[in-house]
Every structure is written in structure tokens, then in C-alpha cells.
C-alpha positions in Angstrom: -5.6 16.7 -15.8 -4.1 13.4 -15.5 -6.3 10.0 -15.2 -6.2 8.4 -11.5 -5.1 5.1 -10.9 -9.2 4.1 -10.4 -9.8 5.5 -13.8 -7.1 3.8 -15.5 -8.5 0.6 -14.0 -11.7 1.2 -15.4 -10.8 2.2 -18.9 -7.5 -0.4 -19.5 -8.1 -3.3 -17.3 -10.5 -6.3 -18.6 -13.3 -6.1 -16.3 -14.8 -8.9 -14.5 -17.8 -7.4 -13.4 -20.2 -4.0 -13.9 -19.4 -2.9 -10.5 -16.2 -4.2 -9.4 -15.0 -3.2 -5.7 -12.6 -0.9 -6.9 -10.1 -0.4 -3.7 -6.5 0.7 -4.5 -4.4 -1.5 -2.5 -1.1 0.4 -2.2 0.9 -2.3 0.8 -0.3 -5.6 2.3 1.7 -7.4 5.1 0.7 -10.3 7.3 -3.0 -10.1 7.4 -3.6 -6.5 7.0 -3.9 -4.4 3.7 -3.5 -0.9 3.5 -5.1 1.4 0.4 -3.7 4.5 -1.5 -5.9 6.5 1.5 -3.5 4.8 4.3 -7.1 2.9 5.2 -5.9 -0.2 6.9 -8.2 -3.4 6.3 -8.3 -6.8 8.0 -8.0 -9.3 5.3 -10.4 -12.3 6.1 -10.1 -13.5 2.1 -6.0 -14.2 2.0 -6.1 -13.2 -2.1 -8.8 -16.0 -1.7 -6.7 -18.8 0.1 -3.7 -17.5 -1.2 -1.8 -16.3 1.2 -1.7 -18.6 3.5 1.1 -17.3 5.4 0.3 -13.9 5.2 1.2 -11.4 2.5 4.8 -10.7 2.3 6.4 -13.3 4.6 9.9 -12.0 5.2 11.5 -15.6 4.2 9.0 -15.4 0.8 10.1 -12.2 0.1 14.2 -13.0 0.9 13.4 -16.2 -1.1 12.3 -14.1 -4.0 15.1 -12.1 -4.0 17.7 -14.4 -4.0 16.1 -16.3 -6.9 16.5 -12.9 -8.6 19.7 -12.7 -8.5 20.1 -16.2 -9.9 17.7 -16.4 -13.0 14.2 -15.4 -14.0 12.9 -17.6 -17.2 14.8 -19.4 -19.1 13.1 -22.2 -21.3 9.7 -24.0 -21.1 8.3 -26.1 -18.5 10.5 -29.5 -18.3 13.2 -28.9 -20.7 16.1 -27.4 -18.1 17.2 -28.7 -14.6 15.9 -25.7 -12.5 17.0 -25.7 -8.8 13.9 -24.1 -7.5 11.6 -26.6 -9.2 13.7 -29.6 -8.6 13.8 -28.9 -4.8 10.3 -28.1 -4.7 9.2 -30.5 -6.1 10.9 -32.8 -3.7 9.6 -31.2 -0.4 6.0 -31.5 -1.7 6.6 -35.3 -2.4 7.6 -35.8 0.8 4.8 -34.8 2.4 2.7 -36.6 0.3 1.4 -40.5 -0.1 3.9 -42.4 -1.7 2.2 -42.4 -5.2 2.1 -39.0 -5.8 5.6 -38.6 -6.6 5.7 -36.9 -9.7 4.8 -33.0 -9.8 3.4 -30.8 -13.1 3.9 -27.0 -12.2 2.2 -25.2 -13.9 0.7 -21.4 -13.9 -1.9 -21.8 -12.3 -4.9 -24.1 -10.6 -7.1 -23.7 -13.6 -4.3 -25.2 -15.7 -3.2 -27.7 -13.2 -7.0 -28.5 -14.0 -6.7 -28.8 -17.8 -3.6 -30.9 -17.1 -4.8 -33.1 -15.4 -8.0 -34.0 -17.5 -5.5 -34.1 -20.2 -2.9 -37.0 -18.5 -6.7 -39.1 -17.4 -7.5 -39.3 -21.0 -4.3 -40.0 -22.4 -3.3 -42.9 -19.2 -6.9 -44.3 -19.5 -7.6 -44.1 -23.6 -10.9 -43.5 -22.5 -13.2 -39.9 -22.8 -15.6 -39.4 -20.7 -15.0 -37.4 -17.5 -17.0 -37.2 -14.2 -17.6 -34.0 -12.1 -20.0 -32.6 -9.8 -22.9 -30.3 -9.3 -21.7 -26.5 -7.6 -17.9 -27.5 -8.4 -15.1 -25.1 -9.0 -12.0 -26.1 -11.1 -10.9 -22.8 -12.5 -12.2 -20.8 -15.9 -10.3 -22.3 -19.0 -12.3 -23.8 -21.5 -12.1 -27.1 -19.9 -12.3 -26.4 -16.8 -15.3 -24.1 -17.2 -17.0 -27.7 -18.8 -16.6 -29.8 -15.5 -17.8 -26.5 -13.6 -21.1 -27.8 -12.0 -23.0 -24.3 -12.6 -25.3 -23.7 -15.9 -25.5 -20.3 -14.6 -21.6 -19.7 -15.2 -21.7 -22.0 -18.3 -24.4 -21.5 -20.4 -23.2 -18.2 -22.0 -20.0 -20.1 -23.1 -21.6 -23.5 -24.8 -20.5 -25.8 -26.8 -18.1 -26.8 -23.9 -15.8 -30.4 -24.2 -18.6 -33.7 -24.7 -18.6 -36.6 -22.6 -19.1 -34.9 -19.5 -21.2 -36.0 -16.9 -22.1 -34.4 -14.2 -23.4 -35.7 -10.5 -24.7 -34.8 -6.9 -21.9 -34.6 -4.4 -22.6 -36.3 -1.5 -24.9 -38.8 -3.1 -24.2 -42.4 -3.2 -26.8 -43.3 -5.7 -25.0 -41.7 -7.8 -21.7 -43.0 -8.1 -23.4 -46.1 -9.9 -22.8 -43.7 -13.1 -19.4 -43.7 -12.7 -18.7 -46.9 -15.4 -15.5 -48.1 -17.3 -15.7 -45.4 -19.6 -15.2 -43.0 -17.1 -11.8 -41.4 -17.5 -11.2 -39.4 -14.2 -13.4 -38.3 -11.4 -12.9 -34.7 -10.8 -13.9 -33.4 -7.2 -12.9 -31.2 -4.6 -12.2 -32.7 -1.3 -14.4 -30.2 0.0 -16.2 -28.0 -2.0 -15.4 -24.5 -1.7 -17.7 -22.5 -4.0 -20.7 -24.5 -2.7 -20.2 -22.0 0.4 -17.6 -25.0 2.7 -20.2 -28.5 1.7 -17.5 -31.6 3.2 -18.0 -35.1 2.0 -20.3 -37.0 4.7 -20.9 -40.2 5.9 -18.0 -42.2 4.2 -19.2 -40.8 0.8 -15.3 -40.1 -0.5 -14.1 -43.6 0.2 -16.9 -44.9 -1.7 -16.1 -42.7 -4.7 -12.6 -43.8 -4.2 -14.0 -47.7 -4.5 -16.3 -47.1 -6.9 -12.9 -45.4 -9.3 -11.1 -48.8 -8.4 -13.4 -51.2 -9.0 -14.2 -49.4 -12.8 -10.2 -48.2 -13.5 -11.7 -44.9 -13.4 -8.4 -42.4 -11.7 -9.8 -40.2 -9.0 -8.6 -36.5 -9.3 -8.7 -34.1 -6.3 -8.8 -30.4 -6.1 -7.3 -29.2 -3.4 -6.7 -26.0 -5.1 -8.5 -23.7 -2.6 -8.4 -26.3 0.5 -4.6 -27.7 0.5 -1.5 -25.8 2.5 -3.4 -26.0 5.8 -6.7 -24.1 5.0 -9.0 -27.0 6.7 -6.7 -28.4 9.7 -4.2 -30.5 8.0 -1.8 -30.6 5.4 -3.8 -31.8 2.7 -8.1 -32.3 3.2 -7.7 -35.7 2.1 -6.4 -37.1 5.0 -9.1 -36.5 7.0 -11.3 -38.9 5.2 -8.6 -41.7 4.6 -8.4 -41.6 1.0 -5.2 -40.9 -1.6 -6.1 -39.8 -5.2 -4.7 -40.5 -8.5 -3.9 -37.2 -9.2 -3.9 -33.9 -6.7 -4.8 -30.5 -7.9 -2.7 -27.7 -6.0 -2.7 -23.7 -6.3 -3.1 -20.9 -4.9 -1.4 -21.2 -1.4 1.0 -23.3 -3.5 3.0 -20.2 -4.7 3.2 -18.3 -1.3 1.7 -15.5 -3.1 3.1 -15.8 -6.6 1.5 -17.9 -9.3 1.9 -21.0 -9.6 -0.4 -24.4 -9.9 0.9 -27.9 -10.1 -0.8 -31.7 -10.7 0.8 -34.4 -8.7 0.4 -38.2 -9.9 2.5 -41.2 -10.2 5.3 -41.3 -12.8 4.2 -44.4 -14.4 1.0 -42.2 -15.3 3.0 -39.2 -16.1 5.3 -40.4 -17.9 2.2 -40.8 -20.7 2.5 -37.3 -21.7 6.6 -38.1 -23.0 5.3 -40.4 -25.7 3.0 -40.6 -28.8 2.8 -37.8 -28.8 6.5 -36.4 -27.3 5.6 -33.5 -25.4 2.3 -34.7 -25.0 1.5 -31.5 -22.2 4.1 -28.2 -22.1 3.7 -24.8 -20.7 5.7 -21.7 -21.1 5.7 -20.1 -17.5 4.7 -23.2 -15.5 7.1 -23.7 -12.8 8.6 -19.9 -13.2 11.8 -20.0 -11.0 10.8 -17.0 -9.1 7.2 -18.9 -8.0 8.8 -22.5 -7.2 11.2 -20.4 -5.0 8.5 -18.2 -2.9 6.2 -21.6 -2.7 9.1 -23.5 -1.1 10.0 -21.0 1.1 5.8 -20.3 2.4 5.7 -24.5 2.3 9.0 -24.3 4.4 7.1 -21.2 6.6 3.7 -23.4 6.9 5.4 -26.4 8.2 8.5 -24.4 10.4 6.3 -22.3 12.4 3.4 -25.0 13.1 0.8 -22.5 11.2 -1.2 -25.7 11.0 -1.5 -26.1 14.6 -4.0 -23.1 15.5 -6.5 -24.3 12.5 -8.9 -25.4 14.6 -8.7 -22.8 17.3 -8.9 -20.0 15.2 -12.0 -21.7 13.3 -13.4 -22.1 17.3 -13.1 -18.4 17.7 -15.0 -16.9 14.9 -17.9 -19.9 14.9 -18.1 -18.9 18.8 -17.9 -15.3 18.2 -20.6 -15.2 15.2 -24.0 -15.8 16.9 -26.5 -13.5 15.5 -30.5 -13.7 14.5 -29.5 -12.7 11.1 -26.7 -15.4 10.9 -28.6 -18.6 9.6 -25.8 -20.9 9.7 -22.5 -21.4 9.8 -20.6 -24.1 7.4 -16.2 -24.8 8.2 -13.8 -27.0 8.2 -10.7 -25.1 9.3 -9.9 -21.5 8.0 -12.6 -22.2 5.3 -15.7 -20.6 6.4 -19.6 -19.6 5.5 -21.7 -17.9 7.1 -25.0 -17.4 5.3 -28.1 -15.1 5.6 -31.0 -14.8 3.9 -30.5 -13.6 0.7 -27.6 -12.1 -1.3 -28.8 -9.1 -0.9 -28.2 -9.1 3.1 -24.7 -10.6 2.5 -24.0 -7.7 -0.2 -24.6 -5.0 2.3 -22.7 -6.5 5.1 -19.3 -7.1 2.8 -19.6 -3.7 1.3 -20.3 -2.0 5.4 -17.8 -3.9 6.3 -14.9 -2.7 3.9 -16.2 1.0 5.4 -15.5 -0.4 8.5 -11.8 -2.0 7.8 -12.7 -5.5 7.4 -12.3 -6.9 3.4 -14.4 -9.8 2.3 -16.6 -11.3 -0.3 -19.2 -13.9 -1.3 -19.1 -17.3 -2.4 -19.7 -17.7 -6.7 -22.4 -21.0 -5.8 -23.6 -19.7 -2.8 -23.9 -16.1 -3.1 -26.0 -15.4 0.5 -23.0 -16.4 1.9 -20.1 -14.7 3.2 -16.3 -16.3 2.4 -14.0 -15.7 5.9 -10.6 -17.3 4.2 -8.1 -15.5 6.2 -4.4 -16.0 6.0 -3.1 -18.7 8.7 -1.4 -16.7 10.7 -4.3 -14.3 11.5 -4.1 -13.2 15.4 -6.8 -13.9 18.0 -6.8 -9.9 18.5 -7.6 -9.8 14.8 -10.3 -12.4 14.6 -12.4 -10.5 17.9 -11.8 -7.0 15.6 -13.3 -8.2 12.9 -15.9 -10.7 14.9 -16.9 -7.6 16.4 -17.2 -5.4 13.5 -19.5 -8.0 12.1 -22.2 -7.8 14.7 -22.2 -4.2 14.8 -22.8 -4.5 11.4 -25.7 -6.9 11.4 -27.4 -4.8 14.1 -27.3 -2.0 11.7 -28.9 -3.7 8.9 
């Protein structure tokens, strides 16, 4: 008798986990997934701020298929003039500060993270980089050793030197940030940490404290850019710019696809001693720059921006129960924690019986991650609102 897809999964497929969820998603569209069962599901994780606008947008997908009939790969990263890259490329520097005018596609956000610590040291000639405690920049070697989690770390040691690590949000702190600090990598607003924003004017002051020691300030906006926390890009809501941005996910409208944005006269240090001082096969595929442009073009177009806030309204209004102990957002970038993991654990894995998918935050695991797609409906939102309580009062 043949093997099911499940078993397949289990005996073929690296496995993340002992006990992974396991649900065979056979169609997705908008913010709805449907398994091989016909089971339709409310998707409040977006591929975890992937999909931004929804899976399968029709202008992604007839973006995608044009580009298909055009060309799929043709040479590494920076070596051909590739329409869909070029123009992309373009659109995203446009809607960013002047100084960020030079774009890095690469594969993915983890690599967009090893790029980037890559162009710091080579532009500064100096070593040593600066992160932060419950930080996420992706699982690569490198970026696992500016990760601020020992749990996640420690089985993986000896992970890249000269890395020091600090308390977000702390303004003591920053006093260790000296001139032989690199970069400063941070997220605008930490994700992972279960939604922790920068208060009190603490991001400017990391932005000073990088000028005043030459140290370039990297931001991740991996998980928050494209929208996810009520504009554009996080970091113009605390009136800073970076030296460097960190995109992914949302940036490839579903396909993969990272990128690091700086100034040219920094980027231009990877063409020289050495030449070819970063490459990457697949970053920047052809296929990928043309779905992110078109999902960018979707985002902007259709104003998905624009109902942020009032969508984020709705669920924090809707979510009032005893067993909810607080609720952390800024946007579509939500956490609402309980009192233990184990609570959380039961109510995501009720919750898929019930048609609503998903999941826990890897810092804060008592938490539970609501990252839906953009264009999630209010109908939607009071479903799976509802669902939640009923839930909780089954616990």
C-alpha cells in the first residue's frame, strides 16, 4: 500500500521539530487555507508575515506567469541586467530615505542578514558587532551568533567572536556601543520577543550613539516592513533612517526573496579587494523580483496600509478574556499572552480543530502570534475573535 503524503513528510523531509503540526495544505487564497480534507482554515500567521497581501493575489500570480514566459535563472546575483530586479529595485528606492539607494537581493532574510554583517565589517575595517537580547535575524551560522537566545544557541557554539550582546530598550546600555563597534543590528520592533517596540526615544538614541562612534546602524525589518505595523516601513514611526535595512519575507509577495538596502558608497565595498567581495546564486531569482513588485505594487495600489490600525482595533477590542493576560501590537503584529505555554499550546492546537491556524512566538512561547495577511476581512477577524473565546472558556 502506497505511503501518504503525511508519511512521506515524516520519513523524507528534514524535520524541525518531534511533533510538528503536520496539516496537508492542498490550496490557499486570500486569507483562507484549505487542507487535503477540503477543511477550510482562517490564516491569522500569513506564512509568518509573508503574505502580506494574501496568498495568491491575482496580479502576483499573472506577474509570475508572465515572468515565466520570459526567463527563469540565468547567471548569479549582479552579473546580468535583469528587468525584474532592475525595476524592483527601483520602486523600493523610491519609497525609501534617500540614502538607501542601493538594493542586495538576496534568497532570503537570513541571508540579507549575513550580508549585511558582511558589508559593516568590510565599509568599517572594524569586527565587532552589536545585537540584542530575544533578537531574531534568521538561522545561518551568523545570524544564529547575533540571535539574543542561549537557548537556541548553545547547542550550535563556537559561533562568530566579537559579538556583544545588549538589553533592548535600555539606555545604559548603549554606552557599550564604542568605535570598534562595526554595526548595530536590531529590529525596529522586536518580533520574536512576542511585539516589544522601542520606548521612550530609545531608537534615536541608538541612532546617536552609532553616529557619534561611526558605528552603521542595521535594521531588521524582516518580519515588520511591507505594512505589517501601520506604515510602510516601522522606522518611520520613531524618526530614524538606518545605514542598512533588512527586508524579507512580505518582500517576495509569497516567493523567496530577502534583500539589504544601503548607500552605494557603502556597497560599492563589496566590488573591490576583494572583486566580488558578496555573491549569491539565486538571490534576486527573476520569478521572486517579479511577484515582490507586483505584491509591493498591490500593497501600495489598493491602500492595504490604510486599515492597519483598524483591523489591529478590532481584534485588541474583541480579545477581553480572564485568561488573556495582555495584549502586545503595533499594527497586524500581535501577542496575546497567557500564563504559560502550556495554555497557549492548547488553544493553537483547539483552535486549528476549530478552522483558525496559528502559532507561538520562539522568545515568548506563552504567547500567541496573530500575523494575518493585510487584507484580512472584518467578518474574518469577528470569526476567528470569536472562536478564540469559545476556546478559552473551554480550557
Amino acid at each position: 500500500m502506497p505511503m501518504t503524503n503525511r508519511q512521506l513528510f515524516l520519513n523524507h523531509v528534514g524535520q524541525t521539530s518531534a511533533a510538528p503540526l503536520c496539516l496537508e495544505i492542498v490550496r490557499a487564497q486570500g486569507c483562507k487555507l484549505v487542507d487535503v480534507n477540503g477543511k477550510e482554515y482562517i490564516d491569522l500567521i500569513g506564512g509568518i508575515s509573508v503574505c502580506n497581501v494574501g496568498h495568491r493575489h491575482p496580479k502576483v500570480i499573472d506577474a509570475i506567469k508572465k515572468q515565466l514566459d520570459d526567463y527563469l535563472h540565468i547567471m548569479v546575483y549582479g552579473e546580468l541586467v535583469q528587468s525584474p530586479q532592475v525595476q524592483y529595485a527601483k520602486k523600493l528606492t523610491e519609497y525609501l530615505p534617500a540614502a538607501l539607494n542601493s538594493v542586495f537581493f538576496t534568497a532570503s532574510g537570513s541571508e540579507a542578514t549575513e550580508g549585511a554583517m558582511k558589508l559593516a565589517k568590510r565599509f568599517s575595517n572594524r569586527t565587532q558587532i552589536v545585537s540584542f537580547k530575544n533578537s531574531y535575524h534568521g538561522s545561518t551560522q551568523g545570524a544564529l551568533s547575533v540571535m539574543g537566545n542561549e537557548y537556541w544557541q548553545q547547542a550550535f557554539r563556537p559561533l562568530l567572536p566579537d559579538i556583544l550582546q545588549l538589553n533592548y530598550n535600555s539606555f545604559e546600555d548603549l554606552e557599550s556601543i564604542t568605535e570598534r563597534t562595526a554595526c548595530v543590528i536590531a529590529e525596529t520592533i522586536q518580533a520574536e520577543a512576542g511585539v516589544l517596540v522601542p520606548q521612550n526615544g530609545w531608537l534615536k538614541a541608538l541612532r546617536k550613539r552609532c553616529d557619534e562612534t561611526g558605528a552603521l546602524l542595521v535594521l531588521d525589518e524582516i518580519q515588520c516592513g511591507f505594512g505589517r505595523n501601520g506604515t510602510l516601513w516601522a522606522f518611520e514611526q520613531f524618526d530614524v533612517v538606518p545605514d542598512i535595512l533588512l527586508l524579507g519575507k512580505a518582500l517576495g509577495g509569497g516567493m523567496p526573496l530577502g534583500a539589504f538596502i544601503a548607500d552605494k558608497k557603502i556597497m560599492d565595498s563589496f566590488t573591490h579587494d576583494p572583486v566580488l567581495g558578496h555573491i549569491n546564486t539565486f538571490g534576486g531569482h527573476p520569478v521572486c523580483c517579479a511577484a515582490g513588485l507586483a505584491a509591493f505594487h498591490v500593497l501600495l495600489d489598493e491602500k492595504l496600509i490604510d486599515s492597519v490600525s483598524e483591523n489591529e482595533k478590532q481584534f485588541i477590542s474583541s480579545l477581553h478574556h480572564p485568561k488573556i493576560k495582555a495584549i502586545r501590537s503595533r499594527g497586524l503584529m500581535i501577542a496575546v499572552e497567557f500564563d504559560s505555554f502550556e495554555t497557549n499550546k492548547k488553544l493553537i492546537d483547539e483552535l486549528i480543530c476549530h478552522g483558525i491556524f496559528t502559532d507561538w512566538f520562539l522568545f515568548a512561547s506563552n504567547c500567541m502570534r496573530i500575523v494575518p495577511p493585510l487584507t484580512i476581512s472584518k467578518e474574518e477577524i469577528k470569526i476567528a475573535c470569536d472562536k478564540i473565546l469559545n476556546v478559552l472558556n473551554s480550557l
